[in-house]
C-alpha positions as CSV (number, residue, x, y, z in Angstrom):
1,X,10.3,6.8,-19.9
2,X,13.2,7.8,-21.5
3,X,13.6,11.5,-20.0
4,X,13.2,9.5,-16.6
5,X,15.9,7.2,-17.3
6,X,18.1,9.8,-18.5
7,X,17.8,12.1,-15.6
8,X,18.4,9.3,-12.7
9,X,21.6,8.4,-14.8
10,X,22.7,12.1,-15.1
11,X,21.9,12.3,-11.2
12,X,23.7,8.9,-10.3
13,X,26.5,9.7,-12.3
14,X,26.8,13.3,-10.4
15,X,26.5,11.3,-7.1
16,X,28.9,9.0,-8.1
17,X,31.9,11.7,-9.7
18,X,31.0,14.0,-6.6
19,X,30.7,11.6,-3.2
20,X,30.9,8.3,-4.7
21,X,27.0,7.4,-3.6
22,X,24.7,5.7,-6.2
23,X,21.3,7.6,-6.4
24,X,20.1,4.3,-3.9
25,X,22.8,4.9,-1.1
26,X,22.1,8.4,-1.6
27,X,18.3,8.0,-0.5
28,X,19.3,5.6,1.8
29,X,21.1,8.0,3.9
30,X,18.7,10.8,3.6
31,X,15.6,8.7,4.7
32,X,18.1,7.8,7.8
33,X,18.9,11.2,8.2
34,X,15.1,12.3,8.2
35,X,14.0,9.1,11.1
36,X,14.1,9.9,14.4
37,X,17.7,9.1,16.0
38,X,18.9,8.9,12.4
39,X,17.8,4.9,12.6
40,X,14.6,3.1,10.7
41,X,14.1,-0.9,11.0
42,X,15.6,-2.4,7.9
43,X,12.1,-3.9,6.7
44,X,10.8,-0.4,7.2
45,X,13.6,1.2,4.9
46,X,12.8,-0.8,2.4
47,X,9.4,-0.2,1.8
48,X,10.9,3.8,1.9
49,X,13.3,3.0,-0.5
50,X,11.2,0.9,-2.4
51,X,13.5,-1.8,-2.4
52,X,13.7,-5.9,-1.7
53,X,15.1,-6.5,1.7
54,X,17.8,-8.6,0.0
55,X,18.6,-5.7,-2.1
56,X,18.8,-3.6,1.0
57,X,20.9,-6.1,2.6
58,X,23.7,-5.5,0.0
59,X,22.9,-1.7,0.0
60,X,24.0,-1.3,3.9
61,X,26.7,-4.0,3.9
62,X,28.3,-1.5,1.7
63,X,27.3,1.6,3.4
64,X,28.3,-0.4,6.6
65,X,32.0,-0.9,5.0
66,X,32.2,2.7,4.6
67,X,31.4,3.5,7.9
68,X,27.9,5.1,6.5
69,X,26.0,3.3,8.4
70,X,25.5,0.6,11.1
71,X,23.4,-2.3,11.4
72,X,22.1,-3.2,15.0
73,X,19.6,-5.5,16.9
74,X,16.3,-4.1,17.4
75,X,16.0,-3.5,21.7
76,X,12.2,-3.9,21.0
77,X,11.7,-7.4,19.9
78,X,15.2,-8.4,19.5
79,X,14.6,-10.3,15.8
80,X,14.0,-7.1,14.0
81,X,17.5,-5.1,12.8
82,X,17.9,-1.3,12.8
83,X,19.9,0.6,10.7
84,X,21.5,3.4,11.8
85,X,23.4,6.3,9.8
86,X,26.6,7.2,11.6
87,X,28.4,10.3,12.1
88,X,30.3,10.0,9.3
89,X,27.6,9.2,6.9
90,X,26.1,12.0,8.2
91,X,28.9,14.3,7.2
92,X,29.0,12.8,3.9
93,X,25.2,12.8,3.1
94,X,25.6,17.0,4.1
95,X,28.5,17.0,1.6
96,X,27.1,15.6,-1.4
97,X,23.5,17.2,-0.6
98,X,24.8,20.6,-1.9
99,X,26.0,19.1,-5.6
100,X,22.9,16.6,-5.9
101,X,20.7,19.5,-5.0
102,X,22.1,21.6,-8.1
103,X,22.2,18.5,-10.4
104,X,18.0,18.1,-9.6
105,X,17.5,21.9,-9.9
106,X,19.7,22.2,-13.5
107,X,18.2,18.6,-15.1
108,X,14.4,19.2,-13.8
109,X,13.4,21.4,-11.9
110,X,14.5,24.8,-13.3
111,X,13.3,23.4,-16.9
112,X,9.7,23.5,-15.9
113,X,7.5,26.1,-14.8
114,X,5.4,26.1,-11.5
115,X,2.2,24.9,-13.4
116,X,4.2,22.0,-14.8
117,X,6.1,21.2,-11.8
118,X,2.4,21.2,-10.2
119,X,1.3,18.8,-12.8
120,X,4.0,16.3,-12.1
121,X,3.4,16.5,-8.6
122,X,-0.7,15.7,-8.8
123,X,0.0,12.9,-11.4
124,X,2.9,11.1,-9.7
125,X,0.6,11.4,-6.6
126,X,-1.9,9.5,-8.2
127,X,0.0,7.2,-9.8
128,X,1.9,6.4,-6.7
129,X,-1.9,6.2,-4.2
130,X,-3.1,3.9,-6.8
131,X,0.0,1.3,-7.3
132,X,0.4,1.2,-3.7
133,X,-3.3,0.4,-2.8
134,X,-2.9,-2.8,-5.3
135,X,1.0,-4.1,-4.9
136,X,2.0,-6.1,-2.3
């Protein structure tokens, strides 16, 4: 737990000194960047982010001061609300890719070799199948 908490604070603090993004807006913006026209419904983003809706809420209205990213009405059904990444936070999710990119390969990745990098992989996959067959 400890070499977990450490490297998200070393990558949030990269983020932050680099593109001022937390580690949360940062994922935000990439899971945005990876939906189809760069827009996800907000209760959908939050199961991807892994995050409360209300916690969301605050995420985007920052995002959304910044110009990140947009919040609109969902054409569909009209109660849901989409959020969108903009231009601009697509120009600064590609600029701050390049640093947090170097920050995961320096901290984790290039620490381990393939057989443990495998390992991690197969036992977070578990983890993560079983915790999400019993949380709500």
């Amino acid at each position: 737990m400890d070499g977990h908490q450490r490297l998200m604070t070393a990558l949030n603090r990269q983020l932050q000194a680099d593109s001022d993004l937390s580690i949360a807006e940062y994922r935000i913006l990439v899971l945005l960047s990876e939906a189809p026209h760069r827009s996800m419904r907000m209760s959908e983003l939050a199961d991807g982010v892994l995050s409360s809706r209300s916690r969301l809420t605050h995420q985007i209205r920052r995002l959304e001061v910044e110009n990140l990213v947009r919040r609109n009405t969902c054409l569909e059904d009209g109660r849901g609300v989409i959020a969108e990444l903009t231009d601009e936070g697509m120009r600064r999710l590609e600029s701050a890719a390049p640093g947090h990119v170097e920050a995961v390969r320096r901290d984790f990745i290039d620490l381990l070799t393939p057989d443990q990098l495998q390992a991690i992989a197969e036992v977070f996959t578990r983890v993560d199948r079983t915790i999400s067959h019993h949380t709500p």
